[in-house]
N, C-alpha and C positions, 0 to 999 in steps of 0.2 A: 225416385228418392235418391242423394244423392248420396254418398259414402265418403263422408268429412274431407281428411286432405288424400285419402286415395282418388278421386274424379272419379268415380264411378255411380250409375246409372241405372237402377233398377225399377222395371215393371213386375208385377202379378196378373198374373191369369189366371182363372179359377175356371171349373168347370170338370173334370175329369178326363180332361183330353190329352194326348202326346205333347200337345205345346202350352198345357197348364204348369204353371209353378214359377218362378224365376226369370227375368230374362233381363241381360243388359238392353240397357235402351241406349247409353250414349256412354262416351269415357269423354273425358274433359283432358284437351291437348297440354300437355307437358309435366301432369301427375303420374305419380307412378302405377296406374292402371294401363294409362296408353306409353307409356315409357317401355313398358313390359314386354310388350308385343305379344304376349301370351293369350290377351281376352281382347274381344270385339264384340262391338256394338251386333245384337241378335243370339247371343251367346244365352242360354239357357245355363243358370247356376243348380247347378247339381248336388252339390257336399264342400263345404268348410273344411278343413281339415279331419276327413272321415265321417262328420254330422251330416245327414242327409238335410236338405235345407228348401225341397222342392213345397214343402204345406207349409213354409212360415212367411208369416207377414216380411214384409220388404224390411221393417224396422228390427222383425229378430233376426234377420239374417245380417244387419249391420251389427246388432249389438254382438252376435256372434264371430263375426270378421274381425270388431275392433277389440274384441277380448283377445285375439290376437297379436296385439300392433308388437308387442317383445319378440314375436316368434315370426319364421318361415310361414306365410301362409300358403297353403294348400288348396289349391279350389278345381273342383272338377267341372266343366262345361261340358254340354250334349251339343 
């Protein structure tokens, strides 16, 4: 699912496993996702600005990213 003008790329995985929750699937070349250098494609999303984000749908972890778009975001990968 894709994450508006940031190019970003998100799967779920369900099941209760280490590699359940989050994951980038792709960043889309010259958005500020891959501009960043900070995230890559296999990247497990972790937490939003402190909101743990691994049980939500791909959609609230966008709408929680773009509640963002004023501020510094914050994201942690595993």
């Amino acid at each position: 699912m894709p994450i508006g003008g940031l190019g970003l790329f998100l799967t779920q995985s369900k099941g209760g496993t280490a590699a359940s929750g989050l994951t980038v699937k792709a960043l889309a070349p010259g958005l500020p996702a891959a501009q960043s250098g900070k995230i890559q494609a296999g990247d497990r999303l972790v937490t939003v600005c402190g909101t743990p984000v691994a049980d939500l749908e791909p959609s609230e972890a966008i709408a929680l990213i773009l509640q963002q778009q004023h501020e510094r975001i914050s994201a942690a990968a595993g």
